[in-house]
SERO-4910 file (N, C-alpha, C, O; in steps of 0.05 Angstrom, whole numbers):
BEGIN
 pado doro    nc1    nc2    nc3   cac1   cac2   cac3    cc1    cc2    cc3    oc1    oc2    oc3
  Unk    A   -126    378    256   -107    381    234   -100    354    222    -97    355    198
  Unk    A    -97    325    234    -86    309    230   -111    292    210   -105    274    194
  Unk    A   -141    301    216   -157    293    195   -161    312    172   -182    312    160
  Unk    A   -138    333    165   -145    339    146   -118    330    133   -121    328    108
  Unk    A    -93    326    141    -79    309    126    -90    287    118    -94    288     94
  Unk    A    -95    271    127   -111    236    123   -126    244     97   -121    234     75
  Unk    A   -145    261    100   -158    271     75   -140    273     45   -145    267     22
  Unk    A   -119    285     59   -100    284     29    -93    265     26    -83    262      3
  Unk    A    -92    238     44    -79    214     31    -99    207     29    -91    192     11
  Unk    A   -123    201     31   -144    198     25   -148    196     -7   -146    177    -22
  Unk    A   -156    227    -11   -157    236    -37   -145    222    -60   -155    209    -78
  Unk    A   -113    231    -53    -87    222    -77    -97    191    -81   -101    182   -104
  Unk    A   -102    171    -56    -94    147    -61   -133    143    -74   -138    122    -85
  Unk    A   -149    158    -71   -175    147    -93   -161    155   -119   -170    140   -136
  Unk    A   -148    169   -128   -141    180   -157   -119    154   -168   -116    139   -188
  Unk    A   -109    160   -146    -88    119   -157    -98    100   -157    -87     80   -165
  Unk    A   -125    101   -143   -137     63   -148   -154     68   -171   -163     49   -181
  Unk    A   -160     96   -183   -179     97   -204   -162     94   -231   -175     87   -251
  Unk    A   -128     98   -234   -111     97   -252   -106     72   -249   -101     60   -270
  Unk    A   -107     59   -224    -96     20   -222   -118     10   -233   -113     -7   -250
  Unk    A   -140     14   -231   -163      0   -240   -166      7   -263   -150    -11   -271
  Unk    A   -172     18   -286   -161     21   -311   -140     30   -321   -138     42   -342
  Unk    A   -121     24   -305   -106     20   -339    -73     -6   -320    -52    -11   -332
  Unk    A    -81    -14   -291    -60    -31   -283    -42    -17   -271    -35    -25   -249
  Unk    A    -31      8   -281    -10     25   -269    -23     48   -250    -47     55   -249
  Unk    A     -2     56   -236     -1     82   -227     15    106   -231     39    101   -229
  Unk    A     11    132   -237     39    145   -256     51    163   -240     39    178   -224
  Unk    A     87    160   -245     98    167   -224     92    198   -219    100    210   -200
  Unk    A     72    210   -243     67    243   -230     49    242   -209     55    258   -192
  Unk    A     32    231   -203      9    223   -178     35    221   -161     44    242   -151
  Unk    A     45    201   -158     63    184   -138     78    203   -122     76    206    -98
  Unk    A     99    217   -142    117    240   -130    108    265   -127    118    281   -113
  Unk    A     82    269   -143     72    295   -133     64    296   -112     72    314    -97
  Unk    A     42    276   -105     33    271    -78     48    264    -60     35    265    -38
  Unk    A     74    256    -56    101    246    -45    105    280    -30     97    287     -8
  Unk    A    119    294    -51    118    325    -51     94    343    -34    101    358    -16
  Unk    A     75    342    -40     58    351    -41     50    348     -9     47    367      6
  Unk    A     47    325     -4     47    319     31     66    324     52     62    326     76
  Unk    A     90    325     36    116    337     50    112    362     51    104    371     73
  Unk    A    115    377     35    108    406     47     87    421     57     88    442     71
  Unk    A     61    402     43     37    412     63     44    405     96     33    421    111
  Unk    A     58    389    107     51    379    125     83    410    139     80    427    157
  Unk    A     98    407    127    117    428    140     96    455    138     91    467    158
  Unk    A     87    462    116     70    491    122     53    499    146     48    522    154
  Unk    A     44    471    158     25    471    175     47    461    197     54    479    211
  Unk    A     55    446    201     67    440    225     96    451    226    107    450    248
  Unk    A    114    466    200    137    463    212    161    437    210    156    416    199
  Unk    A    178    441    217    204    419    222    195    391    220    200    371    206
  Unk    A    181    397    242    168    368    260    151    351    233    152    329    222
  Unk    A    135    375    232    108    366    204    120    345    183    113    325    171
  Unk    A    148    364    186    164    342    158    175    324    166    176    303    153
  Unk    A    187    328    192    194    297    201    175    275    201    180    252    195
  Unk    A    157    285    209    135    271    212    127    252    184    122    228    184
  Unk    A    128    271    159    116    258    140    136    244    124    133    227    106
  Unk    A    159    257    134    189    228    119    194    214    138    219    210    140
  Unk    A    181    204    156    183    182    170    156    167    160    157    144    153
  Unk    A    135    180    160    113    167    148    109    153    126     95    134    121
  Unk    A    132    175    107    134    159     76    154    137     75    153    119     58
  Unk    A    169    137     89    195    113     98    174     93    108    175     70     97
  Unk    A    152     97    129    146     63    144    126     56    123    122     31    120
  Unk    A    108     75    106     90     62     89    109     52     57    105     32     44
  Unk    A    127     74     51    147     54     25    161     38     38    176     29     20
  Unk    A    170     25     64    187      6     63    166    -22     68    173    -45     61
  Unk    A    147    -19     78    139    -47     85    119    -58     60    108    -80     62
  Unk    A    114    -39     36    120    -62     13    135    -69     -3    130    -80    -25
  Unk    A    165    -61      8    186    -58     -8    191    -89    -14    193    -97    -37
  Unk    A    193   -108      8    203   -130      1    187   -147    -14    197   -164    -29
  Unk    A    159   -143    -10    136   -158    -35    144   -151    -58    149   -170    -73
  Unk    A    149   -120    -69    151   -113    -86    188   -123    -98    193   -120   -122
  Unk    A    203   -131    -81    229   -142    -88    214   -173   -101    222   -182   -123
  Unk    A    197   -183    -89    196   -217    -99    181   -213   -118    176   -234   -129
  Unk    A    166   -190   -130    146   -180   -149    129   -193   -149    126   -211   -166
  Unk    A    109   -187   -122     82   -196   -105     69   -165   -120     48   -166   -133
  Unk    A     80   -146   -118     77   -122   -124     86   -111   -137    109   -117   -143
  Unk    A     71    -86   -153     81    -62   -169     96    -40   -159     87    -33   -137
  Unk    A    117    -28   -166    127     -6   -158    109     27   -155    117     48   -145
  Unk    A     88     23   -165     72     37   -157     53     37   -141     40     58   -139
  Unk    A     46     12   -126     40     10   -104     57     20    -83     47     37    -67
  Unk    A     85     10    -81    101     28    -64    102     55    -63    101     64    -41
  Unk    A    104     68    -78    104     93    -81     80    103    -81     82    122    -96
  Unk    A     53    101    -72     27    108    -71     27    104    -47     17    122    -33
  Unk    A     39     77    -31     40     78      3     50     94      4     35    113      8
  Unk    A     81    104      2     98    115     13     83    154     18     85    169     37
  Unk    A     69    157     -9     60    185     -7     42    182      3     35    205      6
  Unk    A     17    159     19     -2    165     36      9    166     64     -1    180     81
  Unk    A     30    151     67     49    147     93     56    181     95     51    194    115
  Unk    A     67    192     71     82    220     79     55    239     90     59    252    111
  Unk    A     30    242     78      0    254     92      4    247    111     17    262    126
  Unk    A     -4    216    124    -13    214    148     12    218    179     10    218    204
  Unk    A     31    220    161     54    220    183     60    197    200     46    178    198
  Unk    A     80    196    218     90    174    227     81    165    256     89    147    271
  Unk    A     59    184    259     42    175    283     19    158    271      6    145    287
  Unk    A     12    156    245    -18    145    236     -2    120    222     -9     96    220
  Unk    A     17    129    214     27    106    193     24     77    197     17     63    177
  Unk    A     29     65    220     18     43    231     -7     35    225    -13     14    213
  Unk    A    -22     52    231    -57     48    223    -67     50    199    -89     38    197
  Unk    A    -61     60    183    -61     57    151    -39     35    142    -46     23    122
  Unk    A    -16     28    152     -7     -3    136    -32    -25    153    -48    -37    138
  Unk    A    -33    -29    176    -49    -48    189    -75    -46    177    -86    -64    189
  Unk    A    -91    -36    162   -121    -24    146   -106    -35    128   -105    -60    127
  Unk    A    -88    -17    108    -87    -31     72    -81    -52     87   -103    -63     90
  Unk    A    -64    -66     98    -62    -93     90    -96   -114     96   -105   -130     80
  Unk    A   -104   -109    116   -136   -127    123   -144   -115    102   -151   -135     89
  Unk    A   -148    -99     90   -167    -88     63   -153   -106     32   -167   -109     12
  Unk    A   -126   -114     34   -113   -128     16   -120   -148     14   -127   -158     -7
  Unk    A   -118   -162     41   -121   -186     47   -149   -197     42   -156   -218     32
  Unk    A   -167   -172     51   -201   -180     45   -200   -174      4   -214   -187    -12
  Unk    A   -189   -163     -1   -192   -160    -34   -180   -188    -51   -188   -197    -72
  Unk    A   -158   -197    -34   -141   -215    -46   -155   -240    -50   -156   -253    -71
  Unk    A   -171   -249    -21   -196   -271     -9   -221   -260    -38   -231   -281    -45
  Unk    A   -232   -241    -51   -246   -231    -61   -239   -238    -86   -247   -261    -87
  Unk    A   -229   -233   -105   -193   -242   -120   -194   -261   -136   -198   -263   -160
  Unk    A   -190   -281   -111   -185   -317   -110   -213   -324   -117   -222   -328   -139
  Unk    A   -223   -324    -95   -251   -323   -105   -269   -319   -123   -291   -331   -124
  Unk    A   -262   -301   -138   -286   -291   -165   -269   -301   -181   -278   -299   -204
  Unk    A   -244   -314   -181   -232   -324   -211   -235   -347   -212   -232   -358   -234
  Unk    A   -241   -361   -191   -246   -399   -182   -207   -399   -180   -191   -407   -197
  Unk    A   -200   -389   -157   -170   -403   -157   -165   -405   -124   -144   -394   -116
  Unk    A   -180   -417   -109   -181   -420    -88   -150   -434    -87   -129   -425    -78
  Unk    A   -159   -467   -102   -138   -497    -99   -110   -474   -110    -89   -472    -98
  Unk    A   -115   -463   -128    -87   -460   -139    -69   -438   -122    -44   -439   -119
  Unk    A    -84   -421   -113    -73   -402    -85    -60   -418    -70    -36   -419    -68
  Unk    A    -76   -431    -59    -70   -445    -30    -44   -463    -32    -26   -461    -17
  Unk    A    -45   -480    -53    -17   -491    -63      2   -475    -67     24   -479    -57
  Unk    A     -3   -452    -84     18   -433    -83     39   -423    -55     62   -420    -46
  Unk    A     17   -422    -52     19   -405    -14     41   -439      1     66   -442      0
  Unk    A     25   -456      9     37   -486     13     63   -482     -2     80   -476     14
  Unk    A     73   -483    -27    105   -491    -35    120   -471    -21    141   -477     -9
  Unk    A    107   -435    -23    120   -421    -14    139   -434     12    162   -439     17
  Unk    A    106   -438     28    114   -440     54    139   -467     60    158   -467     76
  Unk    A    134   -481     48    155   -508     45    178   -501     35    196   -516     42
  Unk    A    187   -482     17    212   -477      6    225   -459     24    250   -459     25
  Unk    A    211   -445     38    227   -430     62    230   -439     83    248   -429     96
  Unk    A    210   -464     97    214   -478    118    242   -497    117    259   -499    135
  Unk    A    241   -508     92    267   -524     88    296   -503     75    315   -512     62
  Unk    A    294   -485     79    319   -461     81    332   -466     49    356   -470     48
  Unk    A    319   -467     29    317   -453      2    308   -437     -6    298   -424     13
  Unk    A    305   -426    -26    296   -405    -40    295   -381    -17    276   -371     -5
  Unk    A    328   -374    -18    325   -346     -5    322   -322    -20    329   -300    -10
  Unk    A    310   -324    -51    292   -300    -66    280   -318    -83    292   -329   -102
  Unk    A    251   -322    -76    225   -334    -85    209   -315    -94    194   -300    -80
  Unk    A    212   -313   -133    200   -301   -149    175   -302   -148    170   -323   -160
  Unk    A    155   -292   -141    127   -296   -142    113   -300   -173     98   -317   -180
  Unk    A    122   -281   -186    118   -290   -218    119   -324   -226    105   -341   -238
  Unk    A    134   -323   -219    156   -347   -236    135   -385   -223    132   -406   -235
  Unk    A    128   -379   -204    115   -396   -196     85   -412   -210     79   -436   -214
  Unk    A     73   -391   -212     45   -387   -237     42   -366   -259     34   -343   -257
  Unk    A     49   -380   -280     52   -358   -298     25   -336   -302     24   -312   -307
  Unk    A      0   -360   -296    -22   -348   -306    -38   -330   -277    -62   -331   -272
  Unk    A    -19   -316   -263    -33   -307   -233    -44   -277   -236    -34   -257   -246
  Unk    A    -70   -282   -224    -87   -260   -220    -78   -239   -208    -72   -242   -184
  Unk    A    -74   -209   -219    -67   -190   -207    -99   -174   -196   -120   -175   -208
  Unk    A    -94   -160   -170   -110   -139   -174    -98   -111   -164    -75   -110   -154
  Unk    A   -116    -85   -166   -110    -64   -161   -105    -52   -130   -119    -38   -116
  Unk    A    -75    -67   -123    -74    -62    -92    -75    -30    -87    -72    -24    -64
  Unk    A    -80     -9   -106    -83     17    -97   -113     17    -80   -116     35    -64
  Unk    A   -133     -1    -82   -157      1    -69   -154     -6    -52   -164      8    -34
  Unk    A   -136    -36    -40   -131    -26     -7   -114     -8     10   -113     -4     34
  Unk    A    -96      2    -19    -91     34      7   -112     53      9   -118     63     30
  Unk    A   -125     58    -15   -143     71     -6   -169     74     18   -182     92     29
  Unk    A   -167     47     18   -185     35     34   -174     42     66   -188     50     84
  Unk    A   -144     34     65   -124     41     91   -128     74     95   -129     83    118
  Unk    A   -131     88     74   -125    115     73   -154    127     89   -157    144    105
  Unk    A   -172    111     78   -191    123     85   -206    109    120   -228    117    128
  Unk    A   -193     92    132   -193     81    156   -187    104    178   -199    111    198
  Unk    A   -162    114    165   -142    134    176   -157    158    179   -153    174    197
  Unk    A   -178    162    157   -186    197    162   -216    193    165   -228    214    159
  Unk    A   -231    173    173   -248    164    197   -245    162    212   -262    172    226
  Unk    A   -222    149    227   -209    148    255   -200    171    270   -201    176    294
  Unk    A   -186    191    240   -174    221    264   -192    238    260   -187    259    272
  Unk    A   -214    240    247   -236    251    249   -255    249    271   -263    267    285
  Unk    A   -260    220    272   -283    213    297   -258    218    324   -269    212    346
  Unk    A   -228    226    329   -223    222    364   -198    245    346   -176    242    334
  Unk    A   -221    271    354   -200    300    347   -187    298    377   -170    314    384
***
């Protein structure tokens, strides 16, 4: 059963990296439908639990890009595309799908930098960060505001990417 939830976060989150990748956004009918949509599939099939399960799931995958998305590292529709693959996979997988999107982010981000030639200007970026917080300033460091001209990409492809880690994994060890 738990790989055929994954499948639904699976699914939703290829339909949001195909909306991030043309056109930048994600729309909050995907977001909350699929939000919805995983919440009660998962109670139909499991019950009480099913739903606990998947509002705990949608809480650990929308909170842990909440605070990127506070320094606006991120879109609000990124959060809300975690949070509804978090609510599919429930709060037993949820771990394993943030730990995937993020190495899948992180490998896109390295990918990113790379194809734009902004290795030097990352890395400095990254360096002041790290220096303005070491020396106990900037306790809200705008990520915008730093380079005006910074490369975004479509972080819905490494949830998807997370999404789809998750429903290989509970597939191959039913």
């Amino acid at each position: 059963m738990e790989s055929n939830f994954a499948l639904g976060a699976l699914l939703m989150s290829i339909v949001g990296a195909l909306f991030d990748l043309k056109s930048g956004r994600i729309p909050n009918w995907l977001t909350g439908g699929a939000l919805t949509a995983g919440l009660i599939v998962r109670a139909w099939f499991s019950g009480w639990h099913g739903l606990a399960a998947g509002a705990l799931g949608a809480l650990f995958g929308g909170a842990v890009l909440f605070v990127p998305f506070l320094a606006h590292g991120i879109g609000g529709g990124d959060v809300k595309l975690m949070a509804a693959a978090g609510a599919w996979v429930g709060a037993r997988h949820a771990l394993v799908l943030i730990l995937a999107t993020a190495i899948a982010g992180g490998l896109l981000a390295i990918g990113y930098m790379i194809a734009h030639s902004r290795v030097g200007d990352t890395l400095w970026r990254v360096a002041r960060l790290i220096a303005i917080h070491a020396g106990g300033g900037g306790s809200h460091v705008d990520l915008d505001d730093s380079v005006p001209d910074s490369i975004r990409f479509p972080y819905a492809l490494a949830i998807a990417a997370g999404a789809s880690f998750v429903f290989v994994s509970t597939s191959l060890w039913r």
